[in-house]
Legacy VTK file of the C-alpha trace (Angstrom):
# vtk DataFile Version 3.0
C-alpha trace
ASCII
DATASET POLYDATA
POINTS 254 float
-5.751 -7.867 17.185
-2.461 -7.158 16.337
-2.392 -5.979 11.909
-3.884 -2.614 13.180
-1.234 -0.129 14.760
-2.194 1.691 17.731
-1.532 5.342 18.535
2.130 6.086 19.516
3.943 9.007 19.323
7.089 6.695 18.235
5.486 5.595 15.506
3.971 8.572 14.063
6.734 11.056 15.016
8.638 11.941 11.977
6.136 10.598 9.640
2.518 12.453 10.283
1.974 15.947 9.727
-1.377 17.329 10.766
-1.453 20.845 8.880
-4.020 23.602 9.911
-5.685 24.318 7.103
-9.010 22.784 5.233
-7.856 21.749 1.877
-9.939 20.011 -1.158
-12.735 21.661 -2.265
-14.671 18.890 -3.273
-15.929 18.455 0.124
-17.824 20.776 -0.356
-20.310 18.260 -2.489
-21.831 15.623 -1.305
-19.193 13.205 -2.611
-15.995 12.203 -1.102
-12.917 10.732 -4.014
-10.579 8.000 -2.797
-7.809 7.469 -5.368
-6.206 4.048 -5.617
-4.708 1.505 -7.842
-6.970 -1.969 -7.796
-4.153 -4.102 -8.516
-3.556 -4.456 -4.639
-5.361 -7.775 -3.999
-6.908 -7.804 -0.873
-6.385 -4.291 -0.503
-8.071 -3.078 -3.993
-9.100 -5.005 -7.007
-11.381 -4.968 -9.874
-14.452 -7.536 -9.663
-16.460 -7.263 -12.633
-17.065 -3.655 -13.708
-16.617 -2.916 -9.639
-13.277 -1.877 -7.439
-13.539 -3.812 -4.356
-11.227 -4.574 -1.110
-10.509 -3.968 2.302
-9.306 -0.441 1.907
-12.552 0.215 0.298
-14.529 -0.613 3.043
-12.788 1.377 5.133
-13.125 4.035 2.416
-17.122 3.872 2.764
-17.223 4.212 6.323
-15.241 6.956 6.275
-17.609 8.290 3.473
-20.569 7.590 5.700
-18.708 9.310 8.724
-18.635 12.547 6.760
-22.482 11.932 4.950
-21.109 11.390 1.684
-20.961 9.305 -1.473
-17.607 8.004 -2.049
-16.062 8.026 -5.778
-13.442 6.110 -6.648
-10.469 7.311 -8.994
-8.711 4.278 -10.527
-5.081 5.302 -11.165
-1.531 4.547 -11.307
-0.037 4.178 -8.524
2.755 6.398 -8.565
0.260 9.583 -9.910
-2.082 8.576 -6.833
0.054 11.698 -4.400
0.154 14.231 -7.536
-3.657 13.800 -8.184
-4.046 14.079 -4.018
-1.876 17.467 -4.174
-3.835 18.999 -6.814
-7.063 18.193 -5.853
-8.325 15.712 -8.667
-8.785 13.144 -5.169
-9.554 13.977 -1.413
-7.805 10.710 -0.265
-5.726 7.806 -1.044
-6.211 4.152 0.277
-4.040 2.257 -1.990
-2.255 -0.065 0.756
0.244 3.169 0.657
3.526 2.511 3.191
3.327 5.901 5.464
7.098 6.966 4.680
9.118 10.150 5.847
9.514 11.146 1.712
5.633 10.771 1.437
5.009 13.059 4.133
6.445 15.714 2.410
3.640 16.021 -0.270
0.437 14.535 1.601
-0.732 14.173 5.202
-0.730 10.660 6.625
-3.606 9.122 8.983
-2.271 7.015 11.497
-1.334 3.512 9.981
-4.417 1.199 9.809
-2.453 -2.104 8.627
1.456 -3.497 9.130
2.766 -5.233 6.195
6.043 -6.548 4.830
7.993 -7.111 1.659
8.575 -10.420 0.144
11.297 -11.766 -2.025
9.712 -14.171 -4.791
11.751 -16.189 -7.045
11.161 -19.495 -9.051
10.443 -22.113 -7.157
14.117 -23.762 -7.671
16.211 -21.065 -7.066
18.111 -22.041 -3.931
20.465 -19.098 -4.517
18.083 -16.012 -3.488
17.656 -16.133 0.275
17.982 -12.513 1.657
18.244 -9.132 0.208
22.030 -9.168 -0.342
21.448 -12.003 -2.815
19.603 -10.036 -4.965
22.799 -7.866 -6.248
23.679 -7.846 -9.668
20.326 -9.545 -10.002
17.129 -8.474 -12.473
14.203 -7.744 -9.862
11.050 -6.410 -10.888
9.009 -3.946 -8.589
5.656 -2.444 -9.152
6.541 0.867 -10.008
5.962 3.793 -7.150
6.068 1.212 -4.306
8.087 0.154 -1.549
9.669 -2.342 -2.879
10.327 -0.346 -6.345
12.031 2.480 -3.768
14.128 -0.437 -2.104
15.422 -2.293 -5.194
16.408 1.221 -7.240
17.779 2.881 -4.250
19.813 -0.322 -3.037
23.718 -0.351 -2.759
25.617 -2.721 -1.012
28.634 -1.180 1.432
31.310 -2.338 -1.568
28.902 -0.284 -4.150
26.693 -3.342 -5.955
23.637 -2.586 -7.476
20.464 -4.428 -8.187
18.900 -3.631 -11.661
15.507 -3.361 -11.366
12.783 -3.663 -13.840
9.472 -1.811 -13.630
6.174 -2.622 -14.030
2.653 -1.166 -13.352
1.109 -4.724 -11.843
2.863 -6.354 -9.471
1.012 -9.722 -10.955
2.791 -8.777 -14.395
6.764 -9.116 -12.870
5.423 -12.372 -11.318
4.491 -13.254 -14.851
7.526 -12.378 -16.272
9.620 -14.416 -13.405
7.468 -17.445 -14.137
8.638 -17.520 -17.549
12.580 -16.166 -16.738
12.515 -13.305 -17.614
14.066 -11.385 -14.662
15.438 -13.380 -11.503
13.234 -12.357 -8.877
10.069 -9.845 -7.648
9.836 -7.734 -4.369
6.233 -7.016 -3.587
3.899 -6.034 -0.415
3.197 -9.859 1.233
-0.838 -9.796 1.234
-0.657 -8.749 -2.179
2.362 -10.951 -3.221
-0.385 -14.300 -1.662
-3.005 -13.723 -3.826
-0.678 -13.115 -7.138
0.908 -16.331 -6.599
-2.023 -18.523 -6.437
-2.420 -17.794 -10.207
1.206 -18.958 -10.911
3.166 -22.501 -11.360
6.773 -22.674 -10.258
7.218 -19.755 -7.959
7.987 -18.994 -4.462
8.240 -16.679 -1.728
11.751 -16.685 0.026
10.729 -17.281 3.634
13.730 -14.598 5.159
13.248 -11.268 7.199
12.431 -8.362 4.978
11.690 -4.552 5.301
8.627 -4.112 7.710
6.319 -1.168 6.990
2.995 -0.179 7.960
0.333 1.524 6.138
-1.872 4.765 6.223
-4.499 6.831 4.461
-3.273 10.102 2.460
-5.032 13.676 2.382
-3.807 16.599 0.897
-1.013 18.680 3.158
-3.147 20.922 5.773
-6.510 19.358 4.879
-6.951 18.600 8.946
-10.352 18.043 8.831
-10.804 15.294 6.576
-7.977 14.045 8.731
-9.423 14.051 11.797
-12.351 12.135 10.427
-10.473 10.064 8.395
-8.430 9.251 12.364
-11.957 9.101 13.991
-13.245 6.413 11.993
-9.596 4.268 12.473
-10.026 4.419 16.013
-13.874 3.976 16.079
-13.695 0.215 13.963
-10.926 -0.657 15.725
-12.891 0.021 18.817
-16.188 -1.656 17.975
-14.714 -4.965 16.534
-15.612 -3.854 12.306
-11.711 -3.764 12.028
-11.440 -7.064 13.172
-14.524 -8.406 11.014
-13.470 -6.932 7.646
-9.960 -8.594 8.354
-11.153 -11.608 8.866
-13.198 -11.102 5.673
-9.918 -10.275 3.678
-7.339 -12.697 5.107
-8.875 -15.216 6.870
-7.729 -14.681 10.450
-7.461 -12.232 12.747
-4.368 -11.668 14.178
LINES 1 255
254 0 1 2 3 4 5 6 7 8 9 10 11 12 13 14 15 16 17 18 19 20 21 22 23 24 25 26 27 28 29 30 31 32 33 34 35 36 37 38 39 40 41 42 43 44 45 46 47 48 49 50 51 52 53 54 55 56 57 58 59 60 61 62 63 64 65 66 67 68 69 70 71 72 73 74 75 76 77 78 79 80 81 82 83 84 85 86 87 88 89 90 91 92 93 94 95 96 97 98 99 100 101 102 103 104 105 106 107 108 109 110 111 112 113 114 115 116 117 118 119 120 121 122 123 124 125 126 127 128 129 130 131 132 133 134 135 136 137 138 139 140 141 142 143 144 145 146 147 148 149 150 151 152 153 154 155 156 157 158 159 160 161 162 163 164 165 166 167 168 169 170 171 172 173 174 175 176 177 178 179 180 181 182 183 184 185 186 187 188 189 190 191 192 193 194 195 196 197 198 199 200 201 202 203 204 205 206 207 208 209 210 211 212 213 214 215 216 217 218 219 220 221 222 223 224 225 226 227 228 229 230 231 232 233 234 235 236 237 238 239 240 241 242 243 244 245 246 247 248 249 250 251 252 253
């Protein structure tokens, strides 16, 4: 099974930062908050009055590990570390890329899911084919993400720039590239699947892209939750529910 990313020292070294202290008081109560953005399909989204997705059921047997209800906080995405640093959340499962700059304001678990980003463009546009093509191009992001921090922070070795355009759904750039607005979207791939299928004349540039893998935040030096949060990783990777829920998300396991 090869989306879930073992232990490793390599991978985790400059990235995870275990803390010693308890943090959060709400776990104290008997409920647990996950804060995410359900605009994530398969990862979150909103079914009826309900937030559902693969990173919720995770979310619930972590509750259940720790004998709690779990709460859900819908929020932007890029207030999702803030509200985890104060407090207002214990956790965030948001399909969030475990990055060095993250780890400075939240604790990562170790990464339950490897992803990529995709380069989508109109469906006859022959001129975008790798990430160099998109300079002096309008790309919109979903704001806070990977691919938002790639696109704004891009610069070619001769100084070009991409301009990038933000939004707060990654199915809303998509909409504005299907009508020509801008000349091409970076999103997450899984995501970037599900958003097409809704959308006529679009396509995803088949071409190697950044490569990231993704992890559950806590508050800095909240070990415990943590160590649970690990524990539970580990235990449905072990017992085959990893496997089961990703086949219930995306089809196949891998």
């Amino acid at each position: 099974m090869k989306k879930f990313i073992k232990i490793s020292s390599l991978i985790l070294a400059g990235v995870l930062s275990l803390g010693v202290l308890v943090g959060c008081g709400k776990q104290e109560s008997n409920v647990i908050v996950m804060g995410t953005n359900p605009t994530f399909p398969p990862f979150e989204d909103i079914q009826g009055d309900e937030i559902v997705g693969f990173d919720v059921e995770i979310s619930k047997l972590i509750a259940q590990k720790l004998g709690k209800e779990l709460k859900i906080e819908d929020m932007e995405f890029g207030q999702l570390l803030g509200a985890t640093s104060s407090g207002k959340i214990d956790f965030i499962a948001a399909g969030m890329t475990a990055t060095e700059e993250r780890a400075k304001q939240v604790d990562f678990s170790i990464p339950y899911f490897e992803s990529k980003q995709v380069i989508i463009v109109k469906e006859d546009n022959d001129t975008i084919a790798t990430a160099e093509d998109l300079e002096g191009k309008k790309v919109g992001v979903q704001l806070g993400t990977t691919g938002d921090l790639f696109v704004s922070g891009y610069e070619s070795d001769a100084g070009a720039t991409i301009e990038v355009v933000q939004f707060d759904k990654g199915a809303m750039a998509v909409a504005d590239l299907s009508i020509g607005k801008i000349d091409a979207v970076v999103l997450d791939a899984e995501p970037a699947k599900r958003i097409l299928a809704n959308y006529e004349g679009v396509k995803v540039v088949e071409a190697p892209f950044i490569e990231e893998v993704y992890a559950i935040a806590v508050k800095k030096g909240n070990a415990e939750l943590l160590a649970t949060i690990n524990e539970v990783l580990q235990e449905i990777q072990e017992d085959g529910t990893y496997d089961a829920l990703y086949t219930q998300y995306f089809g196949v396991t891998e």
